[in-house]
C-alpha positions as CSV (number, residue, x, y, z in Angstrom):
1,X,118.5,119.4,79.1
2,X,122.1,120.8,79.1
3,X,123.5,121.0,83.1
4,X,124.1,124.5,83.4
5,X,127.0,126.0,86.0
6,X,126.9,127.9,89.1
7,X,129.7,131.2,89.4
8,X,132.6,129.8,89.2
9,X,135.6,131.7,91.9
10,X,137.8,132.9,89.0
11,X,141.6,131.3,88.2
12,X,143.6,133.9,90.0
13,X,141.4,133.3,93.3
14,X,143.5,131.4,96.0
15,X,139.9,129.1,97.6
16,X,139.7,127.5,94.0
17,X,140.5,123.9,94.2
18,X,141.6,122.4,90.6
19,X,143.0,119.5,92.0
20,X,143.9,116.4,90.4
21,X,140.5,114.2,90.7
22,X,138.6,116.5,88.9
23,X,138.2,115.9,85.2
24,X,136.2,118.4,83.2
25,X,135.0,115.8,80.8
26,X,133.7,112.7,83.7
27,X,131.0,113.9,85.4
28,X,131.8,111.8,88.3
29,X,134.7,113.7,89.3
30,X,132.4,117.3,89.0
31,X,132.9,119.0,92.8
32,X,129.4,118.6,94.9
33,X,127.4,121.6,94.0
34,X,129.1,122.4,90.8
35,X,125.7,121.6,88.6
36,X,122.4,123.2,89.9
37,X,120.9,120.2,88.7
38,X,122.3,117.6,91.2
39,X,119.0,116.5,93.2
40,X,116.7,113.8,91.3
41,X,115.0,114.3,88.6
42,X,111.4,115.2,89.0
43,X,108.2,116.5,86.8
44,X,105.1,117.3,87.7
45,X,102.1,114.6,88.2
46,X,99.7,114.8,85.2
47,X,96.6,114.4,87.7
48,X,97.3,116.8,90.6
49,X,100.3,118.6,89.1
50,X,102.8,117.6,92.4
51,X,106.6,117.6,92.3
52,X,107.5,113.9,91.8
53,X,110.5,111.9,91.6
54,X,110.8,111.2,87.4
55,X,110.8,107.5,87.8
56,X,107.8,107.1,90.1
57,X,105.0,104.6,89.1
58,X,102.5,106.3,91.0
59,X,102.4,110.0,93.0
60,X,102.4,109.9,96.7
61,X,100.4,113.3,97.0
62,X,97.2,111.8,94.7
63,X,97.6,107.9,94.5
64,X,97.1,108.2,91.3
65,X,99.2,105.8,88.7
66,X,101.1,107.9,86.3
67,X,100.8,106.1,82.8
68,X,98.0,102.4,81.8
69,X,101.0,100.6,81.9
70,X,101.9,101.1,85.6
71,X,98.3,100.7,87.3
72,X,96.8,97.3,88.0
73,X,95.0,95.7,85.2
74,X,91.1,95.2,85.8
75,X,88.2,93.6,84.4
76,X,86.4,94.6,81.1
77,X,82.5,94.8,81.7
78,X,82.6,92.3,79.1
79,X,84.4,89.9,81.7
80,X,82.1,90.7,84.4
81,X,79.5,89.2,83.0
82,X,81.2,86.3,82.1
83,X,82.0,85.7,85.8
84,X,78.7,86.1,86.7
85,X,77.1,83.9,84.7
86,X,79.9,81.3,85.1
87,X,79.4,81.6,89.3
88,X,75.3,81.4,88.5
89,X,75.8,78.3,86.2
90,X,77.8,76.4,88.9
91,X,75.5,77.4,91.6
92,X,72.5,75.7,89.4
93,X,74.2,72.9,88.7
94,X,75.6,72.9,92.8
95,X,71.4,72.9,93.3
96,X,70.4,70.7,91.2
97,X,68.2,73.2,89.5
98,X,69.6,73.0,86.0
């Protein structure tokens, strides 16, 4: 999204600055509160629509993780049974039942 600028004093006015460090083309030089677009980068949270900070893995208003990749991975019911019946087998076996 382009920055856009705030009013601008014009030329002629004596409390405009145009000193030396600022360079129209580096956007490091740009006078603080030149841009209205100088705080961070934030959208809304897909779950509970909250401000958030762009970069956030999950939102501090919900909990909620923002994308699959970011949350914790978990189990498959698929792998659940697995465990179970791996923790049953030893526990026969531990017994002497099997």
């Amino acid at each position: 999204m382009p920055r856009t600028r705030r009013d601008e004093p014009d030329e002629d006015e004596e409390d405009w600055d145009d000193g030396d460090d600022y360079d129209p083309e580096d956007p490091e030089t740009y006078p603080a509160g030149l841009y209205d677009d100088d705080g961070p980068a934030t959208v809304p949270c897909p779950h509970c629509r909250a401000e958030i900070l762009e970069d956030s893995e999950r939102c501090p208003r919900c909990g909620e993780y923002l994308s699959a990749e970011d949350a914790p991975r978990q189990l498959s019911g698929t792998a659940w049974v697995v465990l179970v019946l791996m923790l049953v087998a030893i526990l026969l076996t531990v017994l002497g039942i099997g």
